[in-house]
matplotlib code that plots the C-alpha trace (Angstrom):
import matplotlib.pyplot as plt

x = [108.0, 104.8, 102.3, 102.6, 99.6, 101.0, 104.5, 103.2, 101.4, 104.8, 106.2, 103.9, 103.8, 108.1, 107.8, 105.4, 107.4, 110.4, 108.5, 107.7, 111.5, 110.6, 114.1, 114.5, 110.9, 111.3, 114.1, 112.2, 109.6, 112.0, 114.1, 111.2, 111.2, 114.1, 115.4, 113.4, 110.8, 112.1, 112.8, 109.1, 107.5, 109.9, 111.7, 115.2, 116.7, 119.5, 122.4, 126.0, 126.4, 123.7, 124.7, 122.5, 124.9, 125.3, 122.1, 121.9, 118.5, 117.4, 119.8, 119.9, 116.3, 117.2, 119.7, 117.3, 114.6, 117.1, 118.1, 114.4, 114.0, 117.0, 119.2, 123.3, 125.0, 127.9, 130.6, 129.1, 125.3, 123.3, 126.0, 124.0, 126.2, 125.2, 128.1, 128.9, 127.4, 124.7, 124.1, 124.6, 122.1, 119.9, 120.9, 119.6, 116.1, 115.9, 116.5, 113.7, 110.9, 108.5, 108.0, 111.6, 112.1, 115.0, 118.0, 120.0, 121.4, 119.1, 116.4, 113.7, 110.0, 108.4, 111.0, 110.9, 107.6, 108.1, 110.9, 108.5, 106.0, 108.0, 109.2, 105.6, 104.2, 105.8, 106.9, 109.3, 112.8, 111.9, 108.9, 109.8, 108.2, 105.3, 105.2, 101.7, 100.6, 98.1, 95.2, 96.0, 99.4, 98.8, 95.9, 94.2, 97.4, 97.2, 100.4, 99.2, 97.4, 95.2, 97.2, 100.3, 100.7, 99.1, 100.1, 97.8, 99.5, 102.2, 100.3, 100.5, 97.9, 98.3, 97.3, 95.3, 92.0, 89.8, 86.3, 86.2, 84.4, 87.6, 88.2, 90.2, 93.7, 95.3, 98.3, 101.2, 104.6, 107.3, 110.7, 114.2, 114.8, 111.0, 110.0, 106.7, 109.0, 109.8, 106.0, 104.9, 107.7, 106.2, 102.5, 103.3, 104.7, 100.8, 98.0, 95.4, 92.2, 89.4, 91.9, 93.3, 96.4, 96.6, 100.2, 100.3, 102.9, 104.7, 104.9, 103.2, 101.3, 97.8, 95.0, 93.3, 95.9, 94.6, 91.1, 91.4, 93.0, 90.6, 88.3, 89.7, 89.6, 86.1, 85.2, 87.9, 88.5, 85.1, 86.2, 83.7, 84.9, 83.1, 84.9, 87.5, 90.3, 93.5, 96.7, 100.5, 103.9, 106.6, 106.7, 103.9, 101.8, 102.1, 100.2, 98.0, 96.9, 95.4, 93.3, 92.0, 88.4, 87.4, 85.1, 87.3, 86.0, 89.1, 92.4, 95.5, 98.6, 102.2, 104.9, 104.5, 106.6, 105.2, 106.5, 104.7, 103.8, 101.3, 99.9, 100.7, 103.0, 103.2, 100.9, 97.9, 95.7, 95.4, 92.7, 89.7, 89.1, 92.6, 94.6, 97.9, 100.9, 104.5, 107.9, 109.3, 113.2, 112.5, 113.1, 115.9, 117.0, 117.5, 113.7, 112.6, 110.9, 110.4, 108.7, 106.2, 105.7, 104.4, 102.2, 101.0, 99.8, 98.1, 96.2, 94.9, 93.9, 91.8, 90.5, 88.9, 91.5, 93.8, 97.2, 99.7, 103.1, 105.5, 109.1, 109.3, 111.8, 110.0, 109.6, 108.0, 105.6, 104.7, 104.3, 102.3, 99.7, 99.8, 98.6, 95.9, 95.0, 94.5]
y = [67.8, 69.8, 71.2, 75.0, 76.1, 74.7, 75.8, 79.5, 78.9, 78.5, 80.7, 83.7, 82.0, 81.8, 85.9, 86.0, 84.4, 86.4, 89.6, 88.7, 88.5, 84.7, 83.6, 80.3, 79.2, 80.7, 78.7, 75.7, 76.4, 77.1, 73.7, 71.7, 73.5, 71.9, 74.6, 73.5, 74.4, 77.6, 77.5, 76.1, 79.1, 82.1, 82.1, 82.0, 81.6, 78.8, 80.0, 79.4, 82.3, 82.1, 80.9, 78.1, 76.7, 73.4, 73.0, 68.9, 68.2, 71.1, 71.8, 67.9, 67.9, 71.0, 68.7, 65.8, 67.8, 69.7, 66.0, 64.7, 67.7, 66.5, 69.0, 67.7, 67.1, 64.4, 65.9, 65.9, 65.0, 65.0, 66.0, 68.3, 71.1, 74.0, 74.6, 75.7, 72.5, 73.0, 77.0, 76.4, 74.0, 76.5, 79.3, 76.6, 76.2, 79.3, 79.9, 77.9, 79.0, 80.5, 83.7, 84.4, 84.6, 86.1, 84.5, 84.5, 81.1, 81.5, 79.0, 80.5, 78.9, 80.4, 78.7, 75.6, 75.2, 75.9, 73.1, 70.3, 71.3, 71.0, 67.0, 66.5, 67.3, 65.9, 68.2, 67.5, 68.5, 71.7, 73.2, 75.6, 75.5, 78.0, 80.2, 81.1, 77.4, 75.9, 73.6, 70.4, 68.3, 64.6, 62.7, 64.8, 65.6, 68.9, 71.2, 73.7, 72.9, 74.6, 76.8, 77.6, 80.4, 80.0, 82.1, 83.5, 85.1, 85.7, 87.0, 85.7, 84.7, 83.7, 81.6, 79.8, 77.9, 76.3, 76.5, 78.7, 82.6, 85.1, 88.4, 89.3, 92.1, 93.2, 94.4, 95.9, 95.4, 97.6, 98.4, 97.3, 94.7, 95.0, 92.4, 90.3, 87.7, 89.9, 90.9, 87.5, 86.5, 89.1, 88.0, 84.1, 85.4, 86.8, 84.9, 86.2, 84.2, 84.3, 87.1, 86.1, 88.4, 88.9, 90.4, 91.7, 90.6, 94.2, 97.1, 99.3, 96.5, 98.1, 96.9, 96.5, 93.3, 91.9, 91.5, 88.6, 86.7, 87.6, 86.5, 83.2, 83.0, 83.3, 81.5, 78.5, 77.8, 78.3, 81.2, 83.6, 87.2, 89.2, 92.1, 93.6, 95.8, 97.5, 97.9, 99.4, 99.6, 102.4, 101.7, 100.2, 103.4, 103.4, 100.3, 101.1, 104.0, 102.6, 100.5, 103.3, 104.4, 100.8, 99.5, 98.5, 98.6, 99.8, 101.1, 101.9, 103.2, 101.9, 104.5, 105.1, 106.6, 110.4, 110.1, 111.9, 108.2, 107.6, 111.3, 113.4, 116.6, 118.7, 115.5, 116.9, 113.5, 111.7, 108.7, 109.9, 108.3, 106.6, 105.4, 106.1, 105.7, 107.1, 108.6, 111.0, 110.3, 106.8, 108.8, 110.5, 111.8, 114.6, 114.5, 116.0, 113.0, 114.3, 117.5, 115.3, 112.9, 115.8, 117.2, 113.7, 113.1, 116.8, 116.2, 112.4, 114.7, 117.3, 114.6, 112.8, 110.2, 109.6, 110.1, 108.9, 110.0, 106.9, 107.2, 103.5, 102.4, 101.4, 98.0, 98.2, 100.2, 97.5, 95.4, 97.4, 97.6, 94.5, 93.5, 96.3, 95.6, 91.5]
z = [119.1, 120.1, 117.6, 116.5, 118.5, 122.0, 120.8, 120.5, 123.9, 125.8, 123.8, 125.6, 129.0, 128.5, 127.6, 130.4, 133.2, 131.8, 132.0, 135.6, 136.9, 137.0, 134.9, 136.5, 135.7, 132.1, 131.4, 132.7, 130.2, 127.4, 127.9, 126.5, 123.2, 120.6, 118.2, 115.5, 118.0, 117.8, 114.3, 113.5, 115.3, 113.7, 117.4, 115.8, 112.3, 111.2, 108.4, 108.4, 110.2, 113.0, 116.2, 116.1, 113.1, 114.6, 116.5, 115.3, 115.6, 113.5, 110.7, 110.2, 109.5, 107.3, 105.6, 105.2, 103.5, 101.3, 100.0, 99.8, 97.4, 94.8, 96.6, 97.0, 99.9, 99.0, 100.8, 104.6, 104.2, 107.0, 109.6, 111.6, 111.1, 108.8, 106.7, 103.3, 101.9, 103.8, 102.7, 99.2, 99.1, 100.4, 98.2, 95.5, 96.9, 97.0, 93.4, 92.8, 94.4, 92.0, 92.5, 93.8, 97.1, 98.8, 98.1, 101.6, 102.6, 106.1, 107.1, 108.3, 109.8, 106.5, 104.0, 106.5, 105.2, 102.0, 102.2, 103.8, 101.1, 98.6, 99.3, 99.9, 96.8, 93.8, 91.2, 87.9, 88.2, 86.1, 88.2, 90.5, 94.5, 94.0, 97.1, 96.9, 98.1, 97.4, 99.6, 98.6, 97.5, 96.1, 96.8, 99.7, 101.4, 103.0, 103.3, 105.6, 109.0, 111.5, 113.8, 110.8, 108.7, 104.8, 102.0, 99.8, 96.7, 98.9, 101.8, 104.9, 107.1, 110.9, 112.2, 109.7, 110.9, 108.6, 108.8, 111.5, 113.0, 113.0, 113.6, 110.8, 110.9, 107.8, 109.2, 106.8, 107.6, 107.6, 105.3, 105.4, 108.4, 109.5, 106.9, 106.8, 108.3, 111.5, 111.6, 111.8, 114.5, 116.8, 116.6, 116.6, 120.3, 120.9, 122.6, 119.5, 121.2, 117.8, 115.8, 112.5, 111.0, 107.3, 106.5, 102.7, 101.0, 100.8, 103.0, 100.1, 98.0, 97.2, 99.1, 95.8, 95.8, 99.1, 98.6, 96.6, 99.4, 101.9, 99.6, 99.0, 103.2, 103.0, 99.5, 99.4, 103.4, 104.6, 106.7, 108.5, 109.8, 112.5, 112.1, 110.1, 111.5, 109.5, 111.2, 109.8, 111.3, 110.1, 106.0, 105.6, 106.1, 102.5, 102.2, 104.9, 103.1, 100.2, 102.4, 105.1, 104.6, 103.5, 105.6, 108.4, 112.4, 113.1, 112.2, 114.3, 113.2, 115.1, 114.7, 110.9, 108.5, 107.8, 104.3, 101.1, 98.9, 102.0, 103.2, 100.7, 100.7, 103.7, 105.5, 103.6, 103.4, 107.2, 107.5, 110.0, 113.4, 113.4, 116.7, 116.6, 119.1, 117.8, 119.3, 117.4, 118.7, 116.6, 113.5, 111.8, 108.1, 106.1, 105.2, 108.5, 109.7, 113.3, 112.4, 109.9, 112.4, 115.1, 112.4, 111.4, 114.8, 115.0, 112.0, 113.2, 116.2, 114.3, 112.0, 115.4, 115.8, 119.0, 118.6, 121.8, 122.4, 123.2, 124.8, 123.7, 120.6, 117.7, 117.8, 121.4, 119.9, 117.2, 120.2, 121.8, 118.6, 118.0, 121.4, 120.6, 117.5, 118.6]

ax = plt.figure().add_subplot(projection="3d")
ax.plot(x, y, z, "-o")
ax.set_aspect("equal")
plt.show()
């Protein structure tokens, strides 16, 4: 099993070689990476329902680390198969974590952690798994490693390097499907050289909310940044909103939402000096999205910004910022 940073590494050169029309060496790249490879780096997600259901080597360790935690398994135990057994155990973690998180039955790389965390730090059977986690677990163990994702009350940061000069993005995630999970999956798939992402925990969450992390970067993990850039993707112009204007070297805008909670009725309040790429034909609704989004990307004009018209869907267009923006 490789380490996350070389994991990530054929990760790209597998999207690369793909790209190129080169599928036979792709697939020779991708055949040395298990599914909990895949699983570790947010490639794919394991539930009952996934195709990757009875992928042995990774829903057994599932199974093993659900048991190390005081979760059940007595009718199959560690089968390798990802059944009902298997989901409701799941379900149970989930439950626990404190604060809540989404209670789905599906293993992905962030609850993965959370679930090798959890068995190594001891806890009483009545403490919940905190998600915001923490340096250290017993006796100088530490749960999160150069090159993985830390959370920060909730906010994740990728990819975490201790002691080190970054160039820091805080980059808001969108609504509905395009969670901070998805986010994360697409810039895990980046090569990011000295660039460190900071995804707040919600598509809208007040920036006020975020300084404190990026303040913990710097105060608790001896982290320097060079330069600060702000970044948003479709709903999470809302978020990205309350953070404009405050001090960053950059800010670029992927496809957002034109809605009222982030520029204001009739798009009366539009950040200065913005980049933004969009495609109208992404949006649809009763709320006139396409004629907000054309006026959005007139007014980043007038107010000295650069605003490109895509005919890519929206989640190329994420790519592309992200590439951008790293």
């Amino acid at each position: 099993m490789f380490n996350k940073i070389i994991l990530n590494r054929l990760k790209t050169l597998e999207l690369y070689l793909k790209n190129a029309g080169l599928d036979e060496e792709a697939g020779s790249v991708a055949s040395q990476m298990t599914d909990l490879d895949r699983l570790r780096i947010g490639d794919i997600e394991i539930s009952k329902d996934s195709e990757y259901s009875d992928s042995k080597d990774a829903v057994r360790h599932i199974q093993q680390y659900l048991i190390s935690a005081g979760l059940s398994l007595p009718r199959f135990g560690v089968d390798g198969e990802f059944g009902e057994e298997t989901h409701d155990a799941v379900i149970q973690f989930q439950e626990s974590l404190v604060p809540r998180a989404i209670v789905n039955g599906i293993v992905d790389s962030s609850l993965l952690l959370l679930l090798e965390g959890a068995v190594e730090r001891p806890q009483s059977p009545s403490e919940g798994v905190n998600l915001a986690l923490t340096e250290q677990v017993s006796e100088g163990q530490e749960v999160i490693q150069d090159g993985e994702t830390l959370y920060i009350d909730r906010h994740a940061i990728y990819p975490f390097r201790r002691d080190s000069s970054v160039d820091l993005v805080v980059f808001y995630h969108g609504t509905g499907y395009g969670t901070q999970d998805f986010v994360l999956g697409k810039i895990k798939s980046l090569m990011m050289g000295s660039t460190m992402f900071l995804i707040p925990k919600g598509a809208h969450t007040n920036f006020s909310e975020v300084t404190g992390a990026i303040d913990s970067l710097v105060n608790d993990y001896g982290v320097t940044i060079n330069s600060k850039k702000l970044g948003a993707w479709s709903g999470g112009s809302v978020g990205f909103m309350t953070a404009s204007g405050s001090g960053f070297d950059e800010e670029l805008l992927a496809d957002p939402s034109p809605e009222r909670k982030a520029f204001g009725i009739g798009v009366g309040r539009v950040p200065n000096g913005v980049y933004m790429e969009y495609n109208p034909d992404n949006w649809s609704g009763n709320w006139s999205p396409k004629r907000k989004l054309r006026k959005l990307a007139e007014k980043v004009e007038e107010a000295g910004g650069t605003a490109v018209l895509h005919d890519a869907d929206h989640n190329e267009i994420l790519t592309s910022i992200l590439e951008l923006i790293s």
